[in-house]
Phi, psi and omega in degrees: 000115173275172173314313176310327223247006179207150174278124184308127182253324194176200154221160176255148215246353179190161176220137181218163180223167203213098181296308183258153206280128171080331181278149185297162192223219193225145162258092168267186182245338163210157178184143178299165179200134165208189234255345179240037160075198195282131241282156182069338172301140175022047158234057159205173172179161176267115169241129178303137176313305189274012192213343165085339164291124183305116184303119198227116156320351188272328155221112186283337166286005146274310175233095149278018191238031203292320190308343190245011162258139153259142169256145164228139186265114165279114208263152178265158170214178189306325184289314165244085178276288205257039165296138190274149174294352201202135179220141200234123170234140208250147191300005168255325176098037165270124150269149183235166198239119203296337184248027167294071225299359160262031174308292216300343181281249165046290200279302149343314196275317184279325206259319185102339187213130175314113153231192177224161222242102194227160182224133159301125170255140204241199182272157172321140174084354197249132200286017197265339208292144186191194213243014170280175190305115219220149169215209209245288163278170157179157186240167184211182163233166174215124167285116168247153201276137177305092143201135190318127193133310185299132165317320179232144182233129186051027200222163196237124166284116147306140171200150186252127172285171162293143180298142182074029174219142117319332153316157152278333200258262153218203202269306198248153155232147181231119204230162192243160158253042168265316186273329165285333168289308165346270200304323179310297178321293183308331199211060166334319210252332186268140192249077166291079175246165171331311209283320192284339184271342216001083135332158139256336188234130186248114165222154182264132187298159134328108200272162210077020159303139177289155170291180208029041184299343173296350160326320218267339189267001198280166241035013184239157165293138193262096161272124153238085209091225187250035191221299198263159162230121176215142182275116170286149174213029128155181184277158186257127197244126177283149187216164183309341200279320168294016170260325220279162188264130193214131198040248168298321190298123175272187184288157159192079196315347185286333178281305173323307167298328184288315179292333161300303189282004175234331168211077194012046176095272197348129197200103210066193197186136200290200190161119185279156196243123207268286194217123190288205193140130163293130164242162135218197208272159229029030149306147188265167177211133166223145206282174154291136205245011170273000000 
């Protein structure tokens, strides 16, 4: 994308990645991308034993304690090639280790419910890849919450990830702080903070953006910093999980309820990875201008 050819959007202000599917996740200052998002995002999960469903904060009433786990993604290097991929702190502040042999028991024990410790199996060389139970597909449920607006009220729902993933979705997500600044301005009493949308590219708009601008980019190509490109496709539609309470944060139905009546639950936005590539934070971002 040249400079003629595209327009100054912001820079990005944060980055952040979610090693186990649900669970609190990390802030880095820089991370790889490829055709599976940023390197280490959801490539681990929890699956229930009895049932093959992937364990999700999207119905907190089967798992309500997931928000109280954290993960951190270990990159292999040369110095440690069999250094584990993953580290898991457990609500007592025990760590489990992805190549511990009692992980699942472990895991098991804290949740409160049988599960298994599963990773996506990925392409040769790609470091999310491990000798754990690995699958093609997976399925999940989502509660949605009694509030007007929603496709569904007070019901729990089945939706199938993409294949070969732990997204819901897509691959990258992208939320502006234009739009959180926005949503605060509607709903003063609500604490819209980066944790509850659990972003990966956090960017601040140019100022005197309009708000939810990120709306305005799907379709079009993202350039960030000189290396990666993603084609946005379309908005990220909100769920009961930006209510649940986490760390500092309380519970609160109000942060839902404000993106259903001001931008029909939608809050940010996906994105496919054109060309991969290290972002970091104060990388500039510019939109395509076609």
């Amino acid at each position: 994308m040249s400079d003629r050819a595209s327009i100054e959007a912001g820079a990005v202000v944060s980055l952040w990645r979610y090693p186990v599917k649900s669970m609190i996740g990390e802030q880095l200052n820089a991370a790889r991308l490829s055709d599976y998002g940023l390197l280490g995002d959801r490539a681990y999960a929890l699956m229930d034993s009895s049932d093959g469903r992937v364990a999700t904060a999207k119905n907190p009433r089967k798992w309500p304690t997931l928000f109280a786990f954290a993960a951190n993604f270990i990159e292999r290097s040369a110095s440690s090639p069999q250094g584990s991929a993953v580290r898991i702190r457990l609500p007592d502040g025990t760590v489990v280790t992805g190549d511990q042999s009692d992980r699942n028991q472990v895991l098991s024990k804290a949740i409160n419910r049988e599960v298994t410790l599963a990773a996506i199996e990925r392409g040769e060389g790609d470091e999310a890849r491990s000798s754990m139970p690995a699958l093609r597909t997976a399925k999940a449920e989502e509660y949605w919450p009694d509030i007007d607006g929603l496709d569904h009220r007070d019901a729990v729902t089945d939706f199938e990830l993409p294949t070969g993933t732990f997204f819901d979705c897509a691959t990258v997500h992208l939320l502006t702080t234009a739009t959180l600044d926005r949503l605060r301005h509607l709903y003063p009493q609500g604490r819209f903070e980066v944790e509850r949308f659990r972003p990966n590219i956090v960017v601040k708009p140019l100022e005197g953006t309009q708000t939810f601008v990120e709306d305005s980019w799907i379709g079009h190509t993202l350039a960030i910093g000189d290396e990666v490109r993603l084609n946005v496709t379309g908005p990220c539609g909100r769920c009961v999980m930006t209510t649940l309470a986490q760390r500092d944060l309380p519970m609160d139905r109000g942060i839902l309820r404000t993106a259903v009546e001001h931008n029909r639950a939608n809050v940010g936005v996906y994105a496919t990875v054109v060309r991969g590539g290290t972002i970091r934070c104060g990388d500039r971002v510019r939109l395509s201008a076609v």
